[in-house]
N, C-alpha and C positions, 0 to 999 in steps of 0.2 A: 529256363530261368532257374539260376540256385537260389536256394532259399535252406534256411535253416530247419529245425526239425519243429522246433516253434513257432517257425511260419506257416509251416504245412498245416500243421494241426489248425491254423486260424483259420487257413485257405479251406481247408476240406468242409467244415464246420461252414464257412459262406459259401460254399457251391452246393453243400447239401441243403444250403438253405434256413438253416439254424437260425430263430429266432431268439430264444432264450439259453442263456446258458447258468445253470444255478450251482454255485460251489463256493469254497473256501480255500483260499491261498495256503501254502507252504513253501519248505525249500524246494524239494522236489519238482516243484510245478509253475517256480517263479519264474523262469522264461517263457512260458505259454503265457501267462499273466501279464510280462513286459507286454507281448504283442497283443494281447486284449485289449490292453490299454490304447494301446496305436491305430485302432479300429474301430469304425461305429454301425457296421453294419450286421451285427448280433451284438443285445445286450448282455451285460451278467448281470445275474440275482446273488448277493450277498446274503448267503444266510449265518445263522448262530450255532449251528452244528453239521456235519456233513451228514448226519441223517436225515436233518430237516432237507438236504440237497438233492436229495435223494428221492422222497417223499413229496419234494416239490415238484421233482421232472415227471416223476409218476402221476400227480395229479393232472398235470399237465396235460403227458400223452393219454391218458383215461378220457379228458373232457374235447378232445379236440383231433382223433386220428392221426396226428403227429408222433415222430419219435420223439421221445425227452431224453435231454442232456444232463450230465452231471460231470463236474471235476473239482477233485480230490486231490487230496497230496499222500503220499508214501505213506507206511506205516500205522499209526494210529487215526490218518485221514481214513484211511480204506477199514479198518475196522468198524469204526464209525456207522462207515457206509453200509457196513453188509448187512446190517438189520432192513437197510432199506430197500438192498438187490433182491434179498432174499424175499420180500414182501412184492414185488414187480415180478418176478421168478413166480410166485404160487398162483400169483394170476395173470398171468402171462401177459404181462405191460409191455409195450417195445419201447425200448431205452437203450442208450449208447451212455455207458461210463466210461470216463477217461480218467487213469490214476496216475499219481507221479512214482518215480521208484529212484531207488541211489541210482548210481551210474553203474555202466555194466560190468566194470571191474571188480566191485564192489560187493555186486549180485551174492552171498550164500558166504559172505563173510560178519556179518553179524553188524552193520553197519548203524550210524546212528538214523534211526525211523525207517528201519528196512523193517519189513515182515515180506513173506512170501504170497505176495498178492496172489497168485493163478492158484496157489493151493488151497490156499484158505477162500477164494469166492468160487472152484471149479463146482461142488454139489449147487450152486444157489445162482448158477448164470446155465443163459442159452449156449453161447459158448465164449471162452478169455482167450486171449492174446497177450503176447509177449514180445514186443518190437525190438532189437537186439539191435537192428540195422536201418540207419535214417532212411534208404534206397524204398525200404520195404513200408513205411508209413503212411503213405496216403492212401494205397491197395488195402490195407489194414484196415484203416478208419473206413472206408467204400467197403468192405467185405463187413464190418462190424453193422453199420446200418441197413445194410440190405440181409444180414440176417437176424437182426431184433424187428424188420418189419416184413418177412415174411413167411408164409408157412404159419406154425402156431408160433405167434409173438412171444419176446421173452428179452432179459437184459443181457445185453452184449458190453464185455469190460476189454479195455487194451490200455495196459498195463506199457507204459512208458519212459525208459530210463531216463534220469536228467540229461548225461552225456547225447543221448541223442537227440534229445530237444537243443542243443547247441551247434550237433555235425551240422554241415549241410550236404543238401542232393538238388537234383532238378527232380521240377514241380511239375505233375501231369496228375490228374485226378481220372481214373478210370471211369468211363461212361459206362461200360456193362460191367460183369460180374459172373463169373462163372467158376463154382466149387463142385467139382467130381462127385462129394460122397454127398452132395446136397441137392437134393432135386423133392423138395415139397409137391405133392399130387392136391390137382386142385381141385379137378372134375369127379364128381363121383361115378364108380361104376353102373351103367345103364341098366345092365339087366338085376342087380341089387336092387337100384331106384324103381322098378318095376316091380320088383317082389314087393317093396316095400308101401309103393300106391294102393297093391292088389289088398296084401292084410290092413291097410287101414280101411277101405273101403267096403271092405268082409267084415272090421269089427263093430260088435257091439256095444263094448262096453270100452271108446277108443278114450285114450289121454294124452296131451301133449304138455311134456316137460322140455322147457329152454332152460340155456343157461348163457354165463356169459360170454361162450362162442358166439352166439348170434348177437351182441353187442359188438365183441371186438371184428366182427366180419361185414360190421354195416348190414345185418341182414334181415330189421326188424321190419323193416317193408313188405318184404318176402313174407316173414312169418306170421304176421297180420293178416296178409291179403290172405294167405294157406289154413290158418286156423280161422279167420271169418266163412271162406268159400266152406269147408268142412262141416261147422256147427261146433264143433270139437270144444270140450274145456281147455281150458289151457293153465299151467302155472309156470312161473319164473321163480328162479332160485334167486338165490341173497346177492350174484354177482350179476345175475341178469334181467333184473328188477327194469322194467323201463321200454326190456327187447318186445312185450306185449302190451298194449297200454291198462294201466292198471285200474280206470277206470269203467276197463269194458266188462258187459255182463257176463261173457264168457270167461273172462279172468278169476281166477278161483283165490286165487290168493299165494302166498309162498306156501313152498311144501317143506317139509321136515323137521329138526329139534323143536322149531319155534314157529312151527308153518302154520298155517289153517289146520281144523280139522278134517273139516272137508275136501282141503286138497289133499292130505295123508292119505286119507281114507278112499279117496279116487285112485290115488297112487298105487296102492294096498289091492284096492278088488277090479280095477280093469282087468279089460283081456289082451287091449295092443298098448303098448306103451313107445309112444315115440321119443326119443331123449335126441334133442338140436344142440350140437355145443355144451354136454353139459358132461360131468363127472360120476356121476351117480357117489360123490362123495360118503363122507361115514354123518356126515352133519345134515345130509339131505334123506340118506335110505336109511339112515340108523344102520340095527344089523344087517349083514347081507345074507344069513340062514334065515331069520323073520322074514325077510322081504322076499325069499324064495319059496316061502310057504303057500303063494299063491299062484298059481296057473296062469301065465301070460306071456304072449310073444313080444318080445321088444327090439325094436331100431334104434339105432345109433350111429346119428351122424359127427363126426368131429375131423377134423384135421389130423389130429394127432393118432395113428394108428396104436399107440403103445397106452393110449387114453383107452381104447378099446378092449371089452372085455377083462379090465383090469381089476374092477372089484364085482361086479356083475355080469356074466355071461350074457351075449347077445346074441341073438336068432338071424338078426340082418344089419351084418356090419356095412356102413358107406364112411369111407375114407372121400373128405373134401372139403373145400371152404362150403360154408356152408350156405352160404349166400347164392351161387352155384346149383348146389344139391335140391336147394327148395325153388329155387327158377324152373328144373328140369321138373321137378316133383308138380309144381302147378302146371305146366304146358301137358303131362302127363293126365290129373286129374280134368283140366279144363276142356280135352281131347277126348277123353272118356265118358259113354253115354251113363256108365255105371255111377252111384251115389251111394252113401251109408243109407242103411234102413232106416228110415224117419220114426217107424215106430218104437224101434230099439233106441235108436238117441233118444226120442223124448221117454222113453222108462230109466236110461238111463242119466238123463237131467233131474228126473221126479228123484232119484236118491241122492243125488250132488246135493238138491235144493232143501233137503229131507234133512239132510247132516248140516247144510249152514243151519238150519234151524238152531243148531245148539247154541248160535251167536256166540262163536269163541271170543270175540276179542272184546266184550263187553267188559266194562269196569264202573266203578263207583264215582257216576258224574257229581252226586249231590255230596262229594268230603271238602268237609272245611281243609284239608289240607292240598296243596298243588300235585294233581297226579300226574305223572310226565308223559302217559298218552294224550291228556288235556292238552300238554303245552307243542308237540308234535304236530296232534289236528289243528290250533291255531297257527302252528307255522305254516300250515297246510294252506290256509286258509289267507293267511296273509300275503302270503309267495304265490297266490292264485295255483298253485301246482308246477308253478312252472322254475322254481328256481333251481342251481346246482348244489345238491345237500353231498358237504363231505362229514364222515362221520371218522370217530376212533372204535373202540372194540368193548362190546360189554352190552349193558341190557339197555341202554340209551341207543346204540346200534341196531338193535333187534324191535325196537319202538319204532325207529322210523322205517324200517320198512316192513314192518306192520300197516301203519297210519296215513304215512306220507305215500301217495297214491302217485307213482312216477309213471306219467302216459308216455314220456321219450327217453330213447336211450342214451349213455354219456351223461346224464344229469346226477347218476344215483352216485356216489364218489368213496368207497370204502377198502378196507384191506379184508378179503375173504378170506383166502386160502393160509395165510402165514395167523392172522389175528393180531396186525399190529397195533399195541396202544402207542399215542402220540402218532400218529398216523394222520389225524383230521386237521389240523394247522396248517401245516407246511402243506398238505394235498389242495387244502385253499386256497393258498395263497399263488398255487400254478396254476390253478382253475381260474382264478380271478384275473392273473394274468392274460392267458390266451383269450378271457372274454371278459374284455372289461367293464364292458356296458351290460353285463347279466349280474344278477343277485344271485349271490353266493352265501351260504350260511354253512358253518361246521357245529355239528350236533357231537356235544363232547359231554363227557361227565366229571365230575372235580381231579379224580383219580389219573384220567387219561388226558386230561389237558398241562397236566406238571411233569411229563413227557418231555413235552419238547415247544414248553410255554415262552421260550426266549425267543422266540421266531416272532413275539408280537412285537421284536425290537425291529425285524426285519420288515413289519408289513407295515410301521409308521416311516421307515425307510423309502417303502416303494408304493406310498398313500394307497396301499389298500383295504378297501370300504367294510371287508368280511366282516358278517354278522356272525359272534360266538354264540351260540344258547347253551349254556351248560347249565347241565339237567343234575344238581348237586343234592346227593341224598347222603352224603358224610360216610359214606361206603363204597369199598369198592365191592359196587353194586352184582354184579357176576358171581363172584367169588364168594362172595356172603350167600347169593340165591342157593349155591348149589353145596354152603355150608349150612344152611337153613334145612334141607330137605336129605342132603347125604351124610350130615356130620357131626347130626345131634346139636344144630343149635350151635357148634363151639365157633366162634367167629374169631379164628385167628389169625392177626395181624390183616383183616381187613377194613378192620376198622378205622377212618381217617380221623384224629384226635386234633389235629396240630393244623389247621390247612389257614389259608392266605386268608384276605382279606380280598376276593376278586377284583369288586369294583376299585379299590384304590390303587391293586396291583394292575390291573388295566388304564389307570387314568397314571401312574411312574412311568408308564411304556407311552405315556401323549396319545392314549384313547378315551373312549365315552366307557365307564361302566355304569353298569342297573341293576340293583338286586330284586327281586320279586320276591315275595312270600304268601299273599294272597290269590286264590284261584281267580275272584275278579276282576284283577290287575295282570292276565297274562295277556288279553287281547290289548290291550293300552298300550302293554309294555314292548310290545313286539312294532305296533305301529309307529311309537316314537323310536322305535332304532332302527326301522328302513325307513323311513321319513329324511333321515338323515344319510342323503347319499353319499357322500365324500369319506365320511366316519369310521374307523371300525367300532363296532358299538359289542360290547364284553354282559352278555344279559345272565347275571347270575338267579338260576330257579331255585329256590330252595322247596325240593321235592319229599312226598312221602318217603319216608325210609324203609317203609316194610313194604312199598309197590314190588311185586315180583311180574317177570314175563311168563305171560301162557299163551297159548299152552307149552307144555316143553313134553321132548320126548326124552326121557332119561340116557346118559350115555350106554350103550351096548342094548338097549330096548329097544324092539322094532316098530313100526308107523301105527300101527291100533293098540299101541300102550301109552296111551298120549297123558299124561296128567293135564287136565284141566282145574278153570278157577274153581267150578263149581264144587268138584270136587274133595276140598281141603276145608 
């Protein structure tokens, strides 16, 4: 059957099963668009910017194990977008971007809304495409999503000229897929996984760090049943908040800039260190000289073999999904008559238990002014724990998952790796999407919500209910923390002099807004805006401005240089 290059593109998109498709028109891309139009079996999400498109397919595929779609038009659509590739890129989202481009004559002649798509998104995508030839389009689109969803996940772009969204070809959608230089290893090696049962079983002083590998591999089953069978502490990092439940007593809390001290501190003086899925990033280990100053063997499971040993040297590399690796690893331990020394665990619980003593995250419950961990644990509270928190980037980010205790994974919704502000709306508003019936809130603060605040035209558009809490301290609250403590106090241009009027700019977009300024008034003010299911309800807090987040471990300081509250 012929079909057009814009037929293809709709066809492939319904047999891959495309539910949602979020984007903004152009020239470029106004023949995919015709035939969107002609179709109802994927909707489109109109947004207000193509980063909010971008932002949305990611929150999307984060809450729901799906790819997320995006399309863009040529030129400054793709620019647009790269903030948001680039943010699905650092945490390795699976997304399929589709761009428009002038026509292929056209290509490297300076045309009007050309840029150079594949060079400008090549550092910030899994891998791009460039379709030249209609014949070659559905093989494309088929080779694009079967490698943003497998192996270590990441955004996949094909880059599509208008002329060939007009040629036509006949229409075949490949069933399999097969790329030579791409062959993802899934299984970990056996006799690895056996070193690595043998030293945790030997250790004394063992520790299990997740991260959000074991989120995006489904493998929080696995790492639950693995760390309850063990006794083991266990901590999640900022992207894999959820992969342990965070209610359990073995859960120690996050580890690093802004972690527990307790879990630093566990971090710092174990002797086995298991790392599932995670990076041993610069935000998690601080320095990596500090952090080698202590004596211990460490494991390291990931997919990504280039993840391995890349800023901390490992003792027991395992390459594998990791969902996989910890199946083998329980059949292994479960097999085995051998067990940790019960006595050495419980000595080495007595100092875990010894160090929360210092009750890091304590604050001043009795201030007449609203403190925004206060307003956190009431969303905690109100949401039963159970709802999807997407957040933007700053010290309102680092509140909730302090406070907000996420016992399941795909619930916790934020931009780790990149730090995207304007990031928590649009991630909403796809979360809300693929789960319509679940309570959704994005935790934002005044700074981060004027991002990419025009998307609240797009969610009275497509009646979604998201709860805003902006945690508003008239600063950009981050920037000020770390101008307060490294910069003498000089608070440049972080200071927000000029800002909106929320609730009314909330009720011009046809929403509910509420300002808060009483700590009293935060449990009230949260009930009557989930109360109100249908609504987006825009809840302005008007927060302490001198609340800082603790502990914090200072940039290039290592895990036992923690500033705490007490100590200021």
């Amino acid at each position: 059957m012929q079909l057009t290059g814009a037929e293809i593109v709709v066809r492939c998109l319904q047999d891959e099963g495309v539910e949602y498709v979020f984007g903004y028109p152009g020239g470029a891309v106004l023949n995919i668009y015709d035939e969107i139009f002609k179709q109802d079996k994927f909707k489109h999400v109109l947004v207000r910017h193509e980063q909010g498109a971008v932002h949305a397919a990611d929150g999307y595929s984060r809450s729901s194990r799906k790819v997320g779609v995006a399309l863009v038009t040529s030129g400054p659509g793709v620019t647009n977008a790269v903030t948001g590739i680039a943010t699905a890129y650092m945490d390795s989202i699976p997304m399929v971007v589709l761009t428009g481009q002038v026509p292929t004559h056209a290509i490297g002649q300076d045309a009007f809304q050309e840029c150079d798509t594949v060079g400008i998104t090549r550092p910030c995508v899994k891998h791009n495409f460039l379709v030249k030839d209609v014949k070659d389009l559905a093989a494309t689109i088929r080779k694009a999503f079967y490698l943003a969803s497998t192996g270590r996940p990441g955004p996949v772009l094909v880059d599509i000229p208008k002329d060939v969204t007009q040629a036509s070809a006949e229409y075949a959608y490949p069933k399999t897929v097969s790329l030579r230089s791409y062959n993802p290893v899934t299984k970990g090696h056996t006799g690895q996984i056996r070193k690595a049962v043998q030293l945790l079983l030997e250790a004394k002083r063992p520790m299990i760090y997740s991260g959000g590998g074991v989120v995006l591999n489904d493998a929080a089953p696995q790492l639950t049943r693995f760390v309850r069978l063990l006794g083991f502490p266990c901590t999640n990092t900022l992207m894999g908040l959820g992969g342990f439940p965070g209610t359990d007593p073995q859960f120690t809390g996050m580890p690093g800039m802004h972690g527990t001290f307790e879990t630093n501190m566990a971090m710092q003086h174990c002797d086995v260190l298991l790392a599932v899925g995670a990076r041993f990033d610069d935000r998690v280990i601080g320095n990596p000289k500090d952090f080698f100053r202590a004596d211990r063997k460490i494991i390291h499971i990931d997919i990504d073999p280039s993840s391995i040993s890349k800023r901390v040297k490992v003792d027991v590399p395992i390459v594998g999904y990791v969902g996989e690796v910890l199946d083998e690893m329980l059949k292994q331990v479960e097999g085995s008559p051998a067990r940790p020394d019960p006595a050495a665990l419980k000595a080495w619980w007595g100092e875990i238990k010894e160090w929360q003593r210092k009750d890091c995250l304590r604050y001043d419950r009795g201030s007449a002014l609203i403190k925004p961990q206060a307003v956190v644990e009431a969303l905690y509270k109100a949401t039963k724990g159970d709802a999807f928190v997407t957040s933007d980037v700053g010290q309102h980010q680092m509140w909730v998952a302090q406070y907000y205790k996420f016992d399941k994974p795909r619930r916790w919704i934020n931009s780790g790796g990149l730090g995207t502000m304007g990031f928590g709306l649009p991630a909403a508003m796809g979360v809300q999407l693929v789960n319509p019936d679940a309570t959704v809130a994005c935790v934002t603060g005044e700074a981060s919500i004027q991002m990419c605040i025009q998307e609240l035209s797009t969610c009275k558009q497509y009646h979604l209910p998201i709860k805003i809490v902006n945690l508003n301290n008239r600063y950009m609250g981050m920037v000020r923390q770390w101008q307060e403590f490294f910069y003498g106090n000089r608070y440049a241009e972080s200071y927000m002099d000029a800002l909106p009027d929320f609730v009314k700019l909330a009720e011009a977009y046809g929403h509910v807004g509420l300002k808060v300024e009483k700590p009293g008034d935060i449990e009230g003010a949260l009930k009557e805006a989930f109360a109100q299911k249908e609504r987006l309800v825009f809840l302005d807090f008007i927060t302490d401005q001198t609340e800082n987040v603790y502990p914090m471990v200072p940039g290039g300081k290592g895990l036992t240089e923690m500033i705490l509250a007490e100590e200021l």
